[in-house]
C-alpha positions in Angstrom: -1.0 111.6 196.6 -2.1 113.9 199.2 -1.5 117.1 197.7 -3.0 115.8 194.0 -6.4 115.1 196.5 -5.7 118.7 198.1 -5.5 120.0 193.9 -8.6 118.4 193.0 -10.7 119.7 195.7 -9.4 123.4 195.3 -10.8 123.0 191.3 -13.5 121.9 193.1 -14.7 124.7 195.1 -13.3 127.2 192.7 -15.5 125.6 189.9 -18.3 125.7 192.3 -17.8 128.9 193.1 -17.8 130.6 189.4 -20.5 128.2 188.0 -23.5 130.2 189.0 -26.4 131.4 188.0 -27.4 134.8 186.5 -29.0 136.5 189.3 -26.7 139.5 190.0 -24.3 141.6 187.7 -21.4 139.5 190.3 -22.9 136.4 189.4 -23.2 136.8 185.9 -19.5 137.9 186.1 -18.5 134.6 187.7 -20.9 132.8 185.0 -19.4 134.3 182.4 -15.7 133.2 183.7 -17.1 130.0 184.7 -18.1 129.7 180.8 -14.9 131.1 179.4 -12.1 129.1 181.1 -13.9 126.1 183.2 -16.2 125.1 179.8 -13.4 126.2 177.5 -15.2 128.9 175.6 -11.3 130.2 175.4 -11.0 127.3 172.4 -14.6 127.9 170.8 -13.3 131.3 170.6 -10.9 130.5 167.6 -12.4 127.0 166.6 -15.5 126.4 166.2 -16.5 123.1 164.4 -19.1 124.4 162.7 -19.9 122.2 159.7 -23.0 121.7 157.1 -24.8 118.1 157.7 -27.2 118.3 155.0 -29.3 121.2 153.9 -30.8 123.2 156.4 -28.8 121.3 159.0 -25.5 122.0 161.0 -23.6 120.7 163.7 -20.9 122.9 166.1 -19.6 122.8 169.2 -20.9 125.2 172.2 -22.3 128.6 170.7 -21.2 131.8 172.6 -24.0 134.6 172.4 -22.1 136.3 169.4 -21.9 132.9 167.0 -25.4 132.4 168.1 -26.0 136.3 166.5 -24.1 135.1 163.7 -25.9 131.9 163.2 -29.5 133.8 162.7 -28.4 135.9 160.7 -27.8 133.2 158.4 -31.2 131.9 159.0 -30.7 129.5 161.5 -34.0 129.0 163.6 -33.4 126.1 166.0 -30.6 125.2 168.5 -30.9 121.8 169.4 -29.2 121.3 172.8 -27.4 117.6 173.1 -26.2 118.0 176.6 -29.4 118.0 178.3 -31.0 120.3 180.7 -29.0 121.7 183.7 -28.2 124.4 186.1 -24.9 124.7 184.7 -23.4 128.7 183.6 -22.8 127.4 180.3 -26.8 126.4 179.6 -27.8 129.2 181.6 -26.1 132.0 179.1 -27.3 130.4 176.0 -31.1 129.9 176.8 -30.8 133.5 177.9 -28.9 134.3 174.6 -31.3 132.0 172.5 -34.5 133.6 174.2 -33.0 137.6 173.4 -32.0 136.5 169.8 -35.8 134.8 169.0 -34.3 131.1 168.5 -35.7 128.2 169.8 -33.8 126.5 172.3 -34.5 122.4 172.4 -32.9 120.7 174.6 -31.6 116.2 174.3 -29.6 114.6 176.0 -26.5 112.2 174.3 -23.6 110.7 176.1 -20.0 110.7 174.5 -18.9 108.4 176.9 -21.6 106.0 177.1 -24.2 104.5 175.5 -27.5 106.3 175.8 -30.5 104.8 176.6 -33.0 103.9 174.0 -35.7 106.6 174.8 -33.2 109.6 174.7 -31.8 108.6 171.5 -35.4 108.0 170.2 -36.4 111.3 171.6 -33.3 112.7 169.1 -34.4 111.2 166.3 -38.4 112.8 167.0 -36.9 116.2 167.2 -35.0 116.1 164.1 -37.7 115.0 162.3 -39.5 117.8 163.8 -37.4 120.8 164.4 -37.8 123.9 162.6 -34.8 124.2 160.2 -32.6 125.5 159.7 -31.5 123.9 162.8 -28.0 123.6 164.4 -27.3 121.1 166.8 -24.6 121.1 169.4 -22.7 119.5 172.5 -19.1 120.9 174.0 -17.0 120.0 171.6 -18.7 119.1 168.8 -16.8 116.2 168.4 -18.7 113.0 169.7 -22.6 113.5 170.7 -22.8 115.5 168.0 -20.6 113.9 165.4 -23.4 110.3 166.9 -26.7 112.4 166.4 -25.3 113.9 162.6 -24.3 110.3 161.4 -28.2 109.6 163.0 -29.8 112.4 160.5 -27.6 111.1 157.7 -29.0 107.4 158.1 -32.5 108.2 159.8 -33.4 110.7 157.8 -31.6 111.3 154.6 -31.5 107.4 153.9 -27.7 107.5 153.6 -26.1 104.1 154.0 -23.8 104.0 157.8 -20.6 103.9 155.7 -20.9 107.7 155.0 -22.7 108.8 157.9 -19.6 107.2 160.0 -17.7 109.7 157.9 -19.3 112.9 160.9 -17.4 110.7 163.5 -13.8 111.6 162.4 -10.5 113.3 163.0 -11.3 116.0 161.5 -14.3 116.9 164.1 -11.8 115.9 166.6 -13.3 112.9 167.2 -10.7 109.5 167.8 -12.4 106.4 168.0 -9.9 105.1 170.7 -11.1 104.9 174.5 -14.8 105.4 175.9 -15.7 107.9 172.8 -15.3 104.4 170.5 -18.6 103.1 171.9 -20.3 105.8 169.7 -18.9 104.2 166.3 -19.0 100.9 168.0 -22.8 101.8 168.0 -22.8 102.5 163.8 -21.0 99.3 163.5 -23.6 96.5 165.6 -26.6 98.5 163.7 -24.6 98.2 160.0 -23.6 94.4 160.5 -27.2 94.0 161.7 -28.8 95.5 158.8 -26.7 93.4 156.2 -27.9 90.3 157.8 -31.7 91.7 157.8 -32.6 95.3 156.6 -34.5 97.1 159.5 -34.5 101.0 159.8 -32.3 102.4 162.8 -34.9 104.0 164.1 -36.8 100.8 164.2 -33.3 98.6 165.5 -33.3 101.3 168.4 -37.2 101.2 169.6 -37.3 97.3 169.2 -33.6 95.7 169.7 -31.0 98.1 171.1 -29.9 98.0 174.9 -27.4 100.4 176.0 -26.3 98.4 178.9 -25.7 95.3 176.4 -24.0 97.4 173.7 -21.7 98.4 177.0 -20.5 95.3 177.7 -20.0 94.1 174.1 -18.0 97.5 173.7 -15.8 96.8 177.0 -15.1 93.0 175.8 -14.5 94.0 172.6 -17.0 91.9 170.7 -17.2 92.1 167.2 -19.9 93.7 166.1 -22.7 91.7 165.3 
């Protein structure tokens, strides 16, 4: 017990110590290392989830500066940033990469573990409305925030029924429906079996019926959805 407490705080300081900022040539060393092994760039390296979502829009996980190189010269335009705004090496490098390679950088905020609240998931649906496209949108892994926001373009706005926008919330995005993750379909499920009883847009369900903290508890009791 003791030494797993002693483990965990020496990844603590040493993740403290190589997430960074971009100051110094050493910082941007440690930044870069930070990126590489702490945010598992090592894994983007060879796999990158990169998929079309409909035309002129993509999902992926976490871009390196060289996919992001790659990316405009296929005409991408836009990076839309689903793990919000931080201080972190990771975000650092790309709005640095995005800002030398003329894309715009737009920064949201999902959860994959949670359920987001109403105005950030609002404020997703605005910008994809809105972006510039060819867009790309991204979070870590690619696997849950943005497998949520793709099945939200699919249904929001090209007016495709939840049963095949469910389909970018899969396996083969390395997305598993089992533990916290599961609140995300859980999510597509309340808003389908609430639009069979009574059409209403998801965009409108969100602004004028969805609460996170409900959908929470009804996901920890296991409530059908309804």
């Amino acid at each position: 017990m003791r030494l797993g407490r002693q483990l965990k705080d020496w990844e603590k300081r040493l993740r403290a110590y190589f997430n960074t900022d971009l100051s110094t040539p050493a910082h941007r060393r440690r930044a870069m290392i930070y990126t590489l092994w702490f945010d598992h760039e090592i894994i983007r390296r060879v796999w990158t989830n990169f998929y079309k979502v409909a035309p002129g829009v993509y999902r992926s996980n976490q871009p390196s500066r060289g996919r992001l190189e790659k990316m405009k010269a296929m005409g991408i335009r836009t990076v839309l940033n689903l793990r919000g705004v931080t201080k972190t090496a990771h975000y650092l490098l790309e709005k640095e990469a995005c800002e030398d390679l003329g894309l715009e950088l737009v920064d949201a905020q999902l959860l994959a573990r949670g359920a987001a609240v109403r105005e950030d998931i609002l404020h997703v649906i605005h910008l994809m409305k809105t972006l510039e496209k060819p867009f790309v949108m991204h979070c870590k892994s690619g696997a849950d925030r943005s497998g949520f926001a793709s099945a939200i373009y699919l249904i929001e706005v090209e007016g495709k029924p939840v049963s095949e926008a469910r389909k970018m919330l899969a396996p083969r995005f390395m997305h598993f429906r089992n533990g916290k993750v599961g609140i995300l379909d859980y999510t597509l499920d309340v808003y389908e079996a609430r639009n069979a009883r009574d059409p209403i847009g998801f965009e409108d369900w969100i602004a004028t019926e969805y609460d996170n903290e409900a959908m929470i508890r009804a996901f920890r009791a296991k409530e059908p959805p309804e």
